[in-house]
PLY file of the C-alpha trace (Angstrom):
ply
format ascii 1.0
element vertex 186
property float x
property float y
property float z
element edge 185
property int vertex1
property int vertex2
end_header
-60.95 -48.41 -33.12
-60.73 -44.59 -33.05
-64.18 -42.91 -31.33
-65.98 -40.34 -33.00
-63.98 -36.95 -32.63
-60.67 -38.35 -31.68
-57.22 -37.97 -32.86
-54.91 -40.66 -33.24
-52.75 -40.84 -30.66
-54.85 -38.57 -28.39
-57.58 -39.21 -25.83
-60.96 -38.34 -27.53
-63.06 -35.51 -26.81
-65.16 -35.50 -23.13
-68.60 -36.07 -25.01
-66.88 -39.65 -27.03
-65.98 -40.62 -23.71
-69.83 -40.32 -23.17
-70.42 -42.29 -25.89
-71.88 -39.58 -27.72
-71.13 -38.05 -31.33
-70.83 -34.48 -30.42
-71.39 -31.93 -28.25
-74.77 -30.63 -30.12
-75.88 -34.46 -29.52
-75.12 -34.07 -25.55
-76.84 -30.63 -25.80
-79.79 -32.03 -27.14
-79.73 -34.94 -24.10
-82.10 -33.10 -21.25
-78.95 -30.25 -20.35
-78.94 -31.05 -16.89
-78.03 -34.48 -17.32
-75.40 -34.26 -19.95
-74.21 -30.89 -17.80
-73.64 -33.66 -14.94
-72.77 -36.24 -17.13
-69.48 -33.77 -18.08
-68.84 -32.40 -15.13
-68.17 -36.07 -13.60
-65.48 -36.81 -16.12
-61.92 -35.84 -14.78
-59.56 -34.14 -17.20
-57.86 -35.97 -18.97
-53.78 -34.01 -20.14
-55.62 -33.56 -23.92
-58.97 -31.50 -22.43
-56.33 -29.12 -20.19
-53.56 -29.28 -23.41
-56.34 -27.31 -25.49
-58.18 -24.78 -23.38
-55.93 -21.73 -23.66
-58.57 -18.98 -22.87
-61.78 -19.19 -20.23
-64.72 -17.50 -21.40
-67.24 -16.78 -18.27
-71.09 -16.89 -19.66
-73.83 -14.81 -17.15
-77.67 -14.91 -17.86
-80.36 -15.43 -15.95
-82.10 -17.27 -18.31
-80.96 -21.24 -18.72
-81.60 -21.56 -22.40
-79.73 -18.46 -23.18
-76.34 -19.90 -21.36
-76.90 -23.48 -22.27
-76.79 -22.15 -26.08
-74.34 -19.36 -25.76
-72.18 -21.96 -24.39
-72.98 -24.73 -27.10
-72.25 -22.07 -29.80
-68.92 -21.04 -28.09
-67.29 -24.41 -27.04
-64.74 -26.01 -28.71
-61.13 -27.02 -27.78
-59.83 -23.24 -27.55
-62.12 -22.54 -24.61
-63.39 -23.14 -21.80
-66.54 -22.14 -21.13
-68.36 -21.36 -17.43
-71.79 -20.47 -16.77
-73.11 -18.40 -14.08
-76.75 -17.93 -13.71
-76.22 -14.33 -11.31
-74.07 -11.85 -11.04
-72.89 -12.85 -7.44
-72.85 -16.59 -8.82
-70.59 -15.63 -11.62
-68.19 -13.05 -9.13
-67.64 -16.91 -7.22
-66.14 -17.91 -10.48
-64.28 -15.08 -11.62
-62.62 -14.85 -7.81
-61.98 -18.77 -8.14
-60.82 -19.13 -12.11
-58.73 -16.88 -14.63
-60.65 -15.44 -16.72
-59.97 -14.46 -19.97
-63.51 -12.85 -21.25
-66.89 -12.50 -19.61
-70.18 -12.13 -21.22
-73.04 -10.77 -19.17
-76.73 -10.28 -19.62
-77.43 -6.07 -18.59
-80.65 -7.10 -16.58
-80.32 -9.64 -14.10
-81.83 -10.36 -10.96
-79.58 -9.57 -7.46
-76.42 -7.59 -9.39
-77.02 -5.87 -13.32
-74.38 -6.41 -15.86
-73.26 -3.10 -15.62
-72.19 -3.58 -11.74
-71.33 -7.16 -12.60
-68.90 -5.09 -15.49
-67.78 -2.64 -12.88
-66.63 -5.00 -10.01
-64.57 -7.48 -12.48
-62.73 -4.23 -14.64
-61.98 -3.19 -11.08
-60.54 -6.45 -10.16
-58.72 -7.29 -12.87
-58.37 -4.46 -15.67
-57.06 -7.43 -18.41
-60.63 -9.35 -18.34
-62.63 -8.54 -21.13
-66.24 -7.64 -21.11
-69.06 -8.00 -23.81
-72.50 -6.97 -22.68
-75.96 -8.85 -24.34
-79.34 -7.15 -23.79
-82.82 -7.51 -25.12
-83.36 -4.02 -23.95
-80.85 -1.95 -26.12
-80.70 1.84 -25.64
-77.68 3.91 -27.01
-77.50 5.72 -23.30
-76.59 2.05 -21.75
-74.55 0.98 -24.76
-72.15 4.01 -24.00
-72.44 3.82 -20.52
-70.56 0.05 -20.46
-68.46 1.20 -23.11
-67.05 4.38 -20.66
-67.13 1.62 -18.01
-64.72 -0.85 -20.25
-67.19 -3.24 -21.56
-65.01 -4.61 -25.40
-68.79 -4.20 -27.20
-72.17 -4.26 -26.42
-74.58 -6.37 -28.54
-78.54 -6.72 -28.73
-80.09 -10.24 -28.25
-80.57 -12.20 -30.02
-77.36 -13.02 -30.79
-76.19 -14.26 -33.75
-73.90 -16.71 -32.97
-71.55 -16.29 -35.96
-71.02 -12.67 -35.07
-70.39 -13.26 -31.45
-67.77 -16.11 -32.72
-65.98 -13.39 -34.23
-66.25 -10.65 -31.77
-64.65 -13.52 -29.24
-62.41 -14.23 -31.32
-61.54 -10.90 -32.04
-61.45 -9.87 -28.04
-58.75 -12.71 -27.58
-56.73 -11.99 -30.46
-56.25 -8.90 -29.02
-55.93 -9.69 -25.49
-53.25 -12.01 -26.69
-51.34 -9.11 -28.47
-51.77 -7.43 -25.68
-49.65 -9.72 -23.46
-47.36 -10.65 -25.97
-46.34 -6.88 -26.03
-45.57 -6.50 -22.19
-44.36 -10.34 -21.87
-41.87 -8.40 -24.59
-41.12 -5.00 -22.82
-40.44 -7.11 -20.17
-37.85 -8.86 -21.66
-36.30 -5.74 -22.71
-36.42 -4.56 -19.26
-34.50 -6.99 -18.17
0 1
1 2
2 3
3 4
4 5
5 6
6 7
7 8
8 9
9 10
10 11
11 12
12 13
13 14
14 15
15 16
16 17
17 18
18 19
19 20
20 21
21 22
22 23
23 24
24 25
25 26
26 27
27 28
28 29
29 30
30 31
31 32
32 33
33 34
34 35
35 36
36 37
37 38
38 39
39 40
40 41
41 42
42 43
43 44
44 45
45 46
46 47
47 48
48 49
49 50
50 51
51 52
52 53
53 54
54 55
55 56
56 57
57 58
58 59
59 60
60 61
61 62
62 63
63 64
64 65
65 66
66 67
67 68
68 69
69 70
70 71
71 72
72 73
73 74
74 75
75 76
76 77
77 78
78 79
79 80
80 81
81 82
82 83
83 84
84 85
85 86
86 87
87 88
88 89
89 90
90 91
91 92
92 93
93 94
94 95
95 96
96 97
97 98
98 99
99 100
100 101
101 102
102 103
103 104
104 105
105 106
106 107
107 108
108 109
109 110
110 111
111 112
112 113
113 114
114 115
115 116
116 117
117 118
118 119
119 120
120 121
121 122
122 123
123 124
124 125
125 126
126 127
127 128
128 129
129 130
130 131
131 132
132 133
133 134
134 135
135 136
136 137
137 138
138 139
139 140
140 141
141 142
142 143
143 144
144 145
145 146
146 147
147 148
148 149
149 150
150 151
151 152
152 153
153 154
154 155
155 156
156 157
157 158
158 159
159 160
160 161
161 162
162 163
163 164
164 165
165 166
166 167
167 168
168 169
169 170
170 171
171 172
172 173
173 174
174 175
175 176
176 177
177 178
178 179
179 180
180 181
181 182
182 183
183 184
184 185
């Protein structure tokens, strides 16, 4: 018998193995717990097959990363929360990523020094700012500082689908052009 989300011939999604129907149903399940619950699985070669681009979340508030992070996953990305700025430098310094959304106002390190330190580091991770406290002066201050965009909470989650979608997509032309000049290089 095939579980719920699998493909034939392929090991089913990390939340089947759970028993579960879906990822909203293990969102739903206290966070925490199904967080813990995922994180205890090991890999199988399907779940590392299908994340092609990481996607770091930052927000200081839980439910705001828990549902960012429900309304970005599927088997495209892979998705890492940080709840701080110095939190989230850990995982940027320990993972490649592709794209990292920040809150502006955060306790410990902003979103615009967050945005800053990772252009800095590496000038092909992309940046999208979210703030509840929107002014045109800070919108075009992380735009001169590299952020991609800069959107106003809350987020609609079908137009930040896009937007990521969009950022990749062009990230990916982007290395496809100097993978090519490369080539021609040589």
């Amino acid at each position: 018998m095939i579980q719920p989300g699998a493909v034939k011939g392929r090991n089913p999604p990390r939340a089947a193995r759970l028993g579960l129907s879906s990822k909203r149903e293990c969102f739903l399940m206290h966070a925490e717990t199904c967080e813990a619950r995922l994180a205890a699985l090991p890999l199988q070669a399907s779940d590392d097959m299908t994340l092609r681009h990481t996607i770091l979340i930052v927000d200081d508030e839980k439910n705001t990363r828990d549902g960012l992070q429900w309304g970005l996953e599927n088997e495209h990305y892979r998705i890492l929360t940080a709840p701080n700025g110095p939190e989230a430098l850990r995982l940027f310094e320990a993972n490649d990523i592709h794209l990292l959304i920040s809150d502006l106002k955060m306790p410990d390190m902003d979103g615009m020094e967050l945005l800053e330190r990772v252009r800095a580091a590496s000038p092909d991770t992309q940046v999208i700012i979210l703030t509840g406290h929107g002014t045109v002066e800070n919108a075009v201050e992380a735009m001169k500082k590299g952020a991609f965009d800069y959107l106003i909470k809350p987020v609609k989650l079908d137009e930040l689908n896009l937007l990521v979608e969009r950022v990749l997509g062009q990230r990916r032309l982007e290395q496809e052009n100097r993978d090519l000049r490369s080539q021609l290089d040589e």
